[in-house]
C-alpha positions, 0 to 999 in steps of 0.5 A, a space after each residue: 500500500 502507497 501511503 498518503 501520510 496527512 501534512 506533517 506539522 513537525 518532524 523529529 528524528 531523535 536517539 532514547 537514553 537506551 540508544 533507540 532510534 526514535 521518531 516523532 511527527 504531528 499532524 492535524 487530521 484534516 476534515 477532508 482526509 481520504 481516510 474519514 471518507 466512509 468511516 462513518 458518515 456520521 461521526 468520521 474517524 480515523 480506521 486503525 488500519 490506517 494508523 497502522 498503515 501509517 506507521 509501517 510506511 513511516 518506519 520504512 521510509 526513515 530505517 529502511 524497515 519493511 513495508 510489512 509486518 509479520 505481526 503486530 503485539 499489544 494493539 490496542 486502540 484507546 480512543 479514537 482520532 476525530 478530524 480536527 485533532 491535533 496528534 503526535 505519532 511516534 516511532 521507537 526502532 528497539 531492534 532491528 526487526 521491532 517498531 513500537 508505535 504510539 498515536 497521541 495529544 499530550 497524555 492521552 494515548 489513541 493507539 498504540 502497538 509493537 510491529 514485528 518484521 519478516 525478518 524477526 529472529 526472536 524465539 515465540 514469546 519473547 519481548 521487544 
């Protein structure tokens, strides 16, 4: 999927404590974004499978990751983006083949998740 990422407000490629690439963007979902057409007419929101999307096309353009995962751990999906809202998405590279992705405003958490690549060489069960 060729992503069609909202205007980003600003853009910060930084380094954590621990050594971790990290990434962090801001946007405002617009009313008119392709992504609440349909999502529902009446109350639009925007799909996770969009914020997903988003972050998996937004790690392969800054790390080279793939532009798919093998799977995603701990999903979940806190409340929703309404157009108009003001969000920070940001990204932590913890090994090569793990991404942790967190859409929020300030303390409030929308989405957030742990991608794991094809290329993952870790054994079942353990953490990223």
């Amino acid at each position: 999927m060729n992503a069609n990422f909202p205007d980003f407000s600003s853009h910060e490629a930084a380094v954590t404590a621990e050594g971790h690439p990290l990434l962090k963007v801001e946007f405002s979902l617009s009313p008119d974004c392709i992504y609440l057409q349909g999502h529902f007419p009446e109350a639009p929101i925007l799909p996770g499978v969009t914020q997903l999307d988003w972050a998996i096309q937004l790690a392969a353009e800054q790390w080279g990751t793939a532009p798919s995962v093998r799977h995603i751990e701990v999903l979940k999906f806190n409340d929703m983006i309404l157009p108009n809202a003001k969000v920070t998405l940001t990204l932590e590279r913890k090994r090569e083949d793990c991404v942790l992705f967190r859409y929020s405003a300030g303390e409030r958490a929308f989405s957030s998740g742990r991608l794991i690549y094809p290329e993952a060489t870790t054994t079942e069960g353990e953490l990223c």
